[in-house]
C-alpha positions in Angstrom: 0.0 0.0 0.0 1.6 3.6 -1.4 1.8 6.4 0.9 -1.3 8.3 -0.4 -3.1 5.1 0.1 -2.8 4.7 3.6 -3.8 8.5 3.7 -6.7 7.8 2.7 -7.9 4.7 5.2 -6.6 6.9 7.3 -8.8 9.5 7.0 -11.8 7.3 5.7 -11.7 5.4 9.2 -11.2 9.2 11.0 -14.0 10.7 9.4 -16.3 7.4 9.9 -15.5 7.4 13.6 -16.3 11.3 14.1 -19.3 10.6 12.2 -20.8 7.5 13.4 -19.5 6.6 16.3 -18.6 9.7 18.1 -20.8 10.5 20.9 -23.2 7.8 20.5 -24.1 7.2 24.4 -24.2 11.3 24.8 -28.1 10.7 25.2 -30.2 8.0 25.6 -32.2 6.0 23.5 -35.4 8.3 22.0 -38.7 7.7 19.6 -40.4 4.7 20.0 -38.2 2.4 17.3 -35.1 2.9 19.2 -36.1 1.4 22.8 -38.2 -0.8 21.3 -35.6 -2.6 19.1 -33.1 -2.2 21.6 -35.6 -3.9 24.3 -36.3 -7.0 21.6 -32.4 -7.9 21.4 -32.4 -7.6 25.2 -35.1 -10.2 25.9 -34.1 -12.4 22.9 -30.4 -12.2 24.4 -31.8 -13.0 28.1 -34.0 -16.0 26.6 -30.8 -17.5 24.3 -33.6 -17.4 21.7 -31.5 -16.4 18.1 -35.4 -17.0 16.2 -38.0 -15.8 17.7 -38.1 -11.7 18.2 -39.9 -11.2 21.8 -41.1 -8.0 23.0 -42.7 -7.9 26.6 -42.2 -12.3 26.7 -44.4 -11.9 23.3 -43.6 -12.6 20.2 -42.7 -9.8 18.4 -42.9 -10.6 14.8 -42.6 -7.2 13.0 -38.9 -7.2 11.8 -36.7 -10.2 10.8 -33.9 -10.8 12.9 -30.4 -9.2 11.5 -30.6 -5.8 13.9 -31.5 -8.3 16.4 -28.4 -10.8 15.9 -26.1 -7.7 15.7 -27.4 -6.3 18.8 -27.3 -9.5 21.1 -23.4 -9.9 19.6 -22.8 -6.1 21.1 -24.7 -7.0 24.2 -22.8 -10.3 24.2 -19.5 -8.0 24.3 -20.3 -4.8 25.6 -23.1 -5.4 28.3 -26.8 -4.1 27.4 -26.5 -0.4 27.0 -27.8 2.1 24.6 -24.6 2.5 23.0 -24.0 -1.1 22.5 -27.8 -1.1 21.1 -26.7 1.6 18.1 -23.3 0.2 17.7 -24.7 -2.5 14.5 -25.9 0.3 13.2 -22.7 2.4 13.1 -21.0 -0.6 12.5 -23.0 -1.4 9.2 -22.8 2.2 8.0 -18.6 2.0 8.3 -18.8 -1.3 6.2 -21.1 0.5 3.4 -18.7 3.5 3.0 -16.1 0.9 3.1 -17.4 -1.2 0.1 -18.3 2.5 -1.7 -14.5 3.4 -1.2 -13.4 0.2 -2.5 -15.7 0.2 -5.3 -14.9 3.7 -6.4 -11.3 2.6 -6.4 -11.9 0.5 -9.1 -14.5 2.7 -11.2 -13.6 6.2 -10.3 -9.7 6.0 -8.8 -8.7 9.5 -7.7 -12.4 10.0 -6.5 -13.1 6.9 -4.2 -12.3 8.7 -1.0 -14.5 11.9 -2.3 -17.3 9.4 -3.0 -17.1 7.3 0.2 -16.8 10.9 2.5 -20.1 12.5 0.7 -21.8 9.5 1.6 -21.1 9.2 5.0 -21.6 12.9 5.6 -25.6 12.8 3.9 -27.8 14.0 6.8 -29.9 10.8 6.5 -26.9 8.4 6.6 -25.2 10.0 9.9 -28.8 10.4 11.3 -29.5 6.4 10.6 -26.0 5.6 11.4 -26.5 6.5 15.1 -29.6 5.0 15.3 -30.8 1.6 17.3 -32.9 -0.1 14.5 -33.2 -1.6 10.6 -33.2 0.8 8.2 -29.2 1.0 8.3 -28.4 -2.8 8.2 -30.5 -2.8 5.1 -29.5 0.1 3.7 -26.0 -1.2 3.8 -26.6 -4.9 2.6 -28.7 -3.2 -0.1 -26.1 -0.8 -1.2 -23.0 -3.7 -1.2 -25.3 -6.2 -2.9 -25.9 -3.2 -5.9 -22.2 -2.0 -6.1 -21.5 -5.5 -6.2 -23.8 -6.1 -9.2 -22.3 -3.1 -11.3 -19.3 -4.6 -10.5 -20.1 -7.6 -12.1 -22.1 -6.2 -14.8 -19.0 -4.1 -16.1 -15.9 -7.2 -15.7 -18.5 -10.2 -15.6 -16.1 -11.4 -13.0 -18.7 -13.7 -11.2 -17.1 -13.7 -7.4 -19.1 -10.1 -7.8 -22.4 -11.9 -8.5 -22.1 -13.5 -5.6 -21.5 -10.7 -3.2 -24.9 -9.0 -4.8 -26.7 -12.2 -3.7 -24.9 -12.5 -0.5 -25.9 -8.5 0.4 -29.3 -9.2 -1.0 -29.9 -12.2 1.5 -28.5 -9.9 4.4 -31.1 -7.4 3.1 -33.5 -10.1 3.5 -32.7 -10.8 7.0 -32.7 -7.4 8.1 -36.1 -6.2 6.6 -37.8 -8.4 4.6 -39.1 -9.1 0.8 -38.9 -5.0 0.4 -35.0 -5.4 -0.7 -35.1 -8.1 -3.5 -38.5 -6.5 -5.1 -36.7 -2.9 -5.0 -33.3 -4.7 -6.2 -35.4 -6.2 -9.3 -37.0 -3.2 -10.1 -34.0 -0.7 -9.7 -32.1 -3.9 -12.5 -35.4 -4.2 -14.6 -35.5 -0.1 -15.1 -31.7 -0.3 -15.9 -31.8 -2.9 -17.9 -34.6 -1.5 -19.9 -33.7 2.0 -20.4 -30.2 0.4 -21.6 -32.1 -1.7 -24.1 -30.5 -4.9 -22.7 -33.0 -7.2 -21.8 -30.7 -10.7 -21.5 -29.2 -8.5 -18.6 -31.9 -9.8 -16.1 -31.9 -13.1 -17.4 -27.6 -13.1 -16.7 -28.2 -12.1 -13.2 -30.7 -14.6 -12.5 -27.3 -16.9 -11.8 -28.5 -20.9 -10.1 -25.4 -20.7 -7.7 -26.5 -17.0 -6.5 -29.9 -18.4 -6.1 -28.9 -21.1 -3.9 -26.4 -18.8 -1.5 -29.1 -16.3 -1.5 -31.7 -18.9 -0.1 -29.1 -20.8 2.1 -28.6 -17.4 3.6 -31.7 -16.1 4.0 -34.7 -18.6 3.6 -33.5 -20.9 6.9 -34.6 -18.2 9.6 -38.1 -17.7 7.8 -38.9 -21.2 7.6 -37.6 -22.1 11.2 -39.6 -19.3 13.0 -42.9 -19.9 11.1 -42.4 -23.3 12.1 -42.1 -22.1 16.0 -44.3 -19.2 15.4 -47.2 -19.7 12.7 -49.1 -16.5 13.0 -45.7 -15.1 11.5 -47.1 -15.4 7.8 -50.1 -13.7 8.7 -48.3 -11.0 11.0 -45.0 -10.3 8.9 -45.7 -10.8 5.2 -49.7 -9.9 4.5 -49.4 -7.4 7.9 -46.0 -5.4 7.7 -45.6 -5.6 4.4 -48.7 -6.4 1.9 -51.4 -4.2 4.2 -48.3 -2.0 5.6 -47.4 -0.8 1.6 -51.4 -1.2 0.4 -53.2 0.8 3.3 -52.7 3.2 6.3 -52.6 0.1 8.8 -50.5 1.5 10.6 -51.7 5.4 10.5 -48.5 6.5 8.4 -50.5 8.5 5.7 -48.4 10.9 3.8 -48.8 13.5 0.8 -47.9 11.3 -2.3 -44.5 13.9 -3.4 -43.4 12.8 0.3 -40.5 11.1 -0.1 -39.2 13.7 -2.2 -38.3 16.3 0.2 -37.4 13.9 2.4 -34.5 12.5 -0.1 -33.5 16.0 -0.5 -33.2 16.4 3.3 -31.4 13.2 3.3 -28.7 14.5 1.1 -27.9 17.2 2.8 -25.4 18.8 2.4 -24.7 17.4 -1.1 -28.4 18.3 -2.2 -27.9 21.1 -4.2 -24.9 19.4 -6.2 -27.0 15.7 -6.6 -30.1 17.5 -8.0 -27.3 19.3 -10.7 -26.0 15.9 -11.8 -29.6 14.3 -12.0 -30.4 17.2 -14.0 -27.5 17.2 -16.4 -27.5 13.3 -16.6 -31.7 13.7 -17.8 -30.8 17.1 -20.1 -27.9 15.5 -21.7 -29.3 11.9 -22.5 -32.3 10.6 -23.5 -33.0 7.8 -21.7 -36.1 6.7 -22.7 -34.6 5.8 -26.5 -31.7 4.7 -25.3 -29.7 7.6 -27.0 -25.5 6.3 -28.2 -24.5 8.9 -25.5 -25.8 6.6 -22.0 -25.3 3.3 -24.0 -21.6 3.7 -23.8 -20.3 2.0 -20.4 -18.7 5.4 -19.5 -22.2 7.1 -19.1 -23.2 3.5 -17.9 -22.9 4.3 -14.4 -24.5 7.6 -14.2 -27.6 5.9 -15.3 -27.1 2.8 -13.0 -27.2 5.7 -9.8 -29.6 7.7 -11.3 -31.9 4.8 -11.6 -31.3 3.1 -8.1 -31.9 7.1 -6.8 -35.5 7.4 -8.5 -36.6 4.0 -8.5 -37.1 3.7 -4.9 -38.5 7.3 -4.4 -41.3 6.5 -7.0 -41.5 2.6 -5.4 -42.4 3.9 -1.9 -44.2 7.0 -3.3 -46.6 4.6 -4.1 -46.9 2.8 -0.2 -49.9 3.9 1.5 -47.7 3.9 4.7 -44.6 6.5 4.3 -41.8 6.7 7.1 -38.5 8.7 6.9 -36.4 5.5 7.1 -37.6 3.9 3.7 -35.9 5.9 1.4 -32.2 5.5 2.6 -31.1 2.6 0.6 -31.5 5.5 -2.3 -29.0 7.9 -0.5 -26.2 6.6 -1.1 -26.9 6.4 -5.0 -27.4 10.3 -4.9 -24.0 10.9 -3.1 -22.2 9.2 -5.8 -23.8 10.9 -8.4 -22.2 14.2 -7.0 -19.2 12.0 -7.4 -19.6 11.1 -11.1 -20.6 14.8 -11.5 -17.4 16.6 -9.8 -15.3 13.8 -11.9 -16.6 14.5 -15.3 -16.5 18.3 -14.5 -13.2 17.9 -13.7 -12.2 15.6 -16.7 -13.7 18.1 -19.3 -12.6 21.4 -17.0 -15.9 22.5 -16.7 -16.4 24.9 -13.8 -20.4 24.8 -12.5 -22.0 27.9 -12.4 -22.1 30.7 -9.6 -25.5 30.3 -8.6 -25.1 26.4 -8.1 -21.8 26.9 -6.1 -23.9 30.0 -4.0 -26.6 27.4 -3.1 -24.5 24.6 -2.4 -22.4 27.0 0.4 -25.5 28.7 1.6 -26.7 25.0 2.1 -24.1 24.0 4.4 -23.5 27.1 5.9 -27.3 27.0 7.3 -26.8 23.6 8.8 -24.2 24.9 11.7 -26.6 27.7 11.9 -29.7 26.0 12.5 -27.7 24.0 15.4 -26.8 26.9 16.7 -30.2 28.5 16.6 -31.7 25.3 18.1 -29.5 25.5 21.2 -29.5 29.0 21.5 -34.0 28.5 21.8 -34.1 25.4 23.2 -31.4 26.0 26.1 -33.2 29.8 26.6 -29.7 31.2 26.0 -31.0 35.1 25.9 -31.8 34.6 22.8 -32.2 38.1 20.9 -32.1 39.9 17.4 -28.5 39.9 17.9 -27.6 36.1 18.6 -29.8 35.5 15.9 -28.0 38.1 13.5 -24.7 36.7 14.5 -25.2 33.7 14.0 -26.5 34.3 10.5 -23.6 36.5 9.9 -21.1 33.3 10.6 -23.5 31.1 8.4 -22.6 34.2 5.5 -19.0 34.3 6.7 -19.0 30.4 6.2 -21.0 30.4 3.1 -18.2 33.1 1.4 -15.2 31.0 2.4 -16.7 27.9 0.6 -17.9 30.0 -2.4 -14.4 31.4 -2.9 -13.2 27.9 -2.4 -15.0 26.3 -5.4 -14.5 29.7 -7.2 -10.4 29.5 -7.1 -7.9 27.7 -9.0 -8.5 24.2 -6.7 -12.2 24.5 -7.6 -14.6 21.1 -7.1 -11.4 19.7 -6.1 -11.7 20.8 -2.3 -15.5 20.8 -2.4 -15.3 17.3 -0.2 -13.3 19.1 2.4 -14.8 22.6 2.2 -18.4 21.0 2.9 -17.2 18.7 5.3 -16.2 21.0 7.7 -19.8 22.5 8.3 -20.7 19.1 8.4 -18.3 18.1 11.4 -19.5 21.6 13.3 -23.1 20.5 13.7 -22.4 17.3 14.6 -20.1 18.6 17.4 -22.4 21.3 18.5 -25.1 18.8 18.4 -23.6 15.7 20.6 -21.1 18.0 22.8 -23.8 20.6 23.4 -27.3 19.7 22.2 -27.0 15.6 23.7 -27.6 17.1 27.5 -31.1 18.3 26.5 -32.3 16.0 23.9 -31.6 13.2 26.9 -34.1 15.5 29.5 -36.5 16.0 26.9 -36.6 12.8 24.8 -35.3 10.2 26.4 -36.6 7.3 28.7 -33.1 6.9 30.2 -33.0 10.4 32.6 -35.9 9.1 34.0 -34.9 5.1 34.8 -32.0 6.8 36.6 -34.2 9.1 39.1 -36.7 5.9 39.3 -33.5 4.1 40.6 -32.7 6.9 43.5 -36.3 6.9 45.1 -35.5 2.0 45.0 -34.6 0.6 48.2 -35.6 -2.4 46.9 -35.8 -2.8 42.9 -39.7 -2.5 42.1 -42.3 -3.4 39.5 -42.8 0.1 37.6 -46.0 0.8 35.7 -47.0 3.6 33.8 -50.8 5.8 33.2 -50.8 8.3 30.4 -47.4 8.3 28.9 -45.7 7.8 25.6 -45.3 4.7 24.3 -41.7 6.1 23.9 -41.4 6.3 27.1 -42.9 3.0 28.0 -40.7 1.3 25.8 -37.5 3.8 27.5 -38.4 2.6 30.5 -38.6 -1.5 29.5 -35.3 -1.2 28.4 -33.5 0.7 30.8 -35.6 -0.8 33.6 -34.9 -4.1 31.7 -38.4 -5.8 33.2 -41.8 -5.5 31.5 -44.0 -2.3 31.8 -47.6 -2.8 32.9 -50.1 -0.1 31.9 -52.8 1.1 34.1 -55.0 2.3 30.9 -55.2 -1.3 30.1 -55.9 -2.8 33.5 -52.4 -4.1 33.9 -51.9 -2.9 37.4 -49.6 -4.7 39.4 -51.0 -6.4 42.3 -47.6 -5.9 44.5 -45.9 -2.8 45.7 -44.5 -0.9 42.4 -43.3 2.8 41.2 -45.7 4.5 39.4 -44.9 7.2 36.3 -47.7 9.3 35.5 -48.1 12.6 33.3 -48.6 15.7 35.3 -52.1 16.1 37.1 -52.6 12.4 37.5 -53.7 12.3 40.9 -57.5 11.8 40.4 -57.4 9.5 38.0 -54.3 7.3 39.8 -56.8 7.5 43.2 -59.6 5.8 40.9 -57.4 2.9 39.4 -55.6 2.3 42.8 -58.6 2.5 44.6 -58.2 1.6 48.9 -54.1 1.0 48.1 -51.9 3.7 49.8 -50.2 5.8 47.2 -47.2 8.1 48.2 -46.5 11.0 46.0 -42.0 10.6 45.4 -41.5 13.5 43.4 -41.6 15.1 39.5 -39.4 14.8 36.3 -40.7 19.0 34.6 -38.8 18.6 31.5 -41.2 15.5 30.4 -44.0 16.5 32.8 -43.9 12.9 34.5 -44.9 12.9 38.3 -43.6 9.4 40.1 -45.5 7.4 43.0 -45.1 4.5 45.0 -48.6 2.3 45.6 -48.6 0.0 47.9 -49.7 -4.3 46.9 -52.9 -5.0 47.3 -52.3 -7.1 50.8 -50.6 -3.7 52.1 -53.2 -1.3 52.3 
């Protein structure tokens, strides 16, 4: 390995740290996905049950079971802790920008560390990256398994075939039948629009078949032997009725997804939307035109493709979540990669008003970070802060404009926007994680629960989150009974209620002695103790 080589691990592996790993136990566990999935791994690990997903000692049979594996292997290692409960996720993201550096190293040498650093630094991959659930280990599976495919496609070597089915089975196992139906339609569309229509027949290879189903097929047919509502529940539930109707009561606008990819890409938005446009104004796909048939345009269309497909795909579900459209992200990124190369190669310099948007872009990220703490934290916020802080977003915004304006141009636009990219996420871990824990997060509240224990205690919950109940399961690691549903412990057990409480607790706990322990303001939570039944 050459000297510039190792630079460039070097910094690949930096980068990845800062932005994955960096700060992941700063707060706790928020939403309701996080604690839940977290909480699943936990009883799964406790039970030395690697099939069946169990959530409250139920069967919880939403998800398939690669978050879970990966979680119970950090718990295994690490202890259960909400750190330890992200850590497969910012594990799987360091792999995916891996295989994108290696792949780009092959395609695109001279740009494989540009490409790999704009896709870890999207908005929606550091946000999923840091987060305890499934979206990341199939975003990542998904993206090897289709950079292995192109990789195949352009040498036909066939060791690359079988790393698409081997990242399609993980896909599989982390989320379901979604992955090899959005993997066929992202190939069909290709293959189609490049007026090769063998292409799907080549990929559908007998050996890739059989590792994909030796891989992924085993765990489905084992737990619906063990669990045979699991048809029922996974496939025509959480995925059939889940994409056909608003089971679930995730209704969205149809043009959702679009400004959520957009968000996603942040801070590479501006620059991905320039080289989707260019790649649609130059060619015309839709004939085939000589231009995108050669293999060098080849893999502009391959990205573009594997970017829209899955927008239009889950444009169409019924039920829209943030988390579905991030196996598309990293296709975007790397179109700002193909677009910076070929600029490069033909000396083209974009124009100033794409350069001005693309600075203001990442200028307003630090801003907004800044903002938040400064309204959030009550920091005398004023006219001034406000106009200061715009007036470093400006100051920010110039220095990257004059950047991409000078002699180095789109040469230093990885490391210009990458810098407003590591200040917000060190304003929001170092300074932001304190409150988001208060206000968001089951785990400030398990730890005052723990100070009022002599003894460790039951704990049931009236009128809270289903956030929170889940917080509290999995930082309380024991089951939480509800009093709304009648699941009121008959023994002596803590008590967290919203604020204002006390009638409706003296109803449900009627003739048992309940002693008022104190109050949690930032999630207006009031604790009690209630005495068992034979106590009062």
């Amino acid at each position: 390995m050459n000297h510039r080589r190792r630079i460039d691990w070097l910094l690949l592996v930096g980068f990845s740290s800062f932005l994955f790993f960096f700060g992941l136990a700063h707060f706790g566990l928020v939403g309701a996905d996080e604690p839940r999935y977290a909480e699943v791994a936990r009883e799964m690990l406790a039970r030395r049950d690697w099939i069946t997903p169990v959530l409250g000692n139920q069967p919880w049979l939403e998800k398939p079971p690669l978050y879970y594996w990966q979680a119970m292997v950090a718990y295994g290692v690490f202890g259960v802790s909400d750190w330890a409960a992200r850590l497969p996720s910012a594990v799987d993201a360091t792999l995916m920008i891996i295989a994108v550096f290696v792949f780009l190293g092959k395609f695109h040498p001279g740009f494989h560390l540009d490409g790999a650093l704009m896709t870890a630094s999207a908005a929606g991959v550091i946000g999923f990256a840091r987060a305890a659930g499934t979206d990341m280990p199939l975003a990542a599976s998904f993206t090897m398994a289709l950079l292995a495919w192109y990789a195949w496609y352009q040498g036909g070597l066939k060791l690359y075939l079988a790393g698409f089915y081997l990242g399609l089975a993980l896909a599989t196992l982390a989320k379901g039948p979604v992955a090899p139906i959005l993997a066929a339609a992202i190939l069909v569309v290709f293959a189609g629009l490049r007026k090769d229509y063998r292409l799907i027949r080549r990929t559908l290879w007998i050996p890739g078949i059989l590792l994909f189903s030796l891989i992924a097929l085993p765990w489905y047919v084992v737990v619906e032997i063990r669990n045979p509502e699991f048809f029922r529940v996974f496939i025509l539930e959480h995925n059939l009725s889940r994409f056909a109707t608003d089971l679930y009561h995730h209704r969205q606008p149809f043009w959702y997804f679009i400004p959520v990819t957009l968000l996603g890409l942040v801070p590479w938005t501006v620059f991905a939307l320039a080289a989707l446009g260019e790649d649609i104004r130059r060619t015309s796909w839709w004939v085939g035109s000589s231009e995108m048939a050669s293999s060098e345009r080849a893999l502009s269309l391959f990205l573009a493709v594997w970017l829209v497909v899955p927008v239009v795909f889950f444009s169409l579900s019924q039920s829209k979540l943030p988390g579905y459209i991030l196996p598309a992200l990293p296709a975007g990124a790397l179109l700002v990669t193909e677009y910076v190369a070929r600029s490069l190669a033909v000396g083209h310099r974009p124009a100033m008003a794409l350069i001005i948007l693309h600075s203001v872009l990442a200028g307003a990220t630090v801003v907004l970070a800044i903002e938040y703490r400064v309204v959030e934290h009550r920091l005398g916020w004023s006219v001034r802060t406000t106009a200061i802080s715009w007036m470093f977003a400006v100051l920010l915004a110039v220095g990257i404009t004059m950047t991409l304006r000078s002699r180095v141009g789109l040469r230093a636009l990885r490391f210009v926007t990458l810098v407003p990219v590591v200040l917000t996420i060190a304003i929001v871990v170092r300074l932001d994680a304190p409150d988001l824990d208060r206000r968001l997060s089951a785990r400030p509240v398990a730890s005052e629960i723990r100070q009022f224990e002599a003894k460790s205690l039951p704990i049931a919950v009236l009128g809270v989150s289903r956030e929170l109940e889940y917080g509290l399961a999995f930082y309380g690691q024991q089951t939480i009974e509800r009093y709304e549903s009648g699941q009121i412990p008959a023994a002596e057990h803590l008590l967290v209620a919203r604020q204002g409480s006390e009638t409706e607790i003296g109803k449900r706990a009627t003739g048992r002695r309940v002693a008022y322990l104190g109050t949690f303001a930032p999630q207006r939570l009031e604790y009690y103790w209630v005495a068992g039944k034979q106590d009062h």
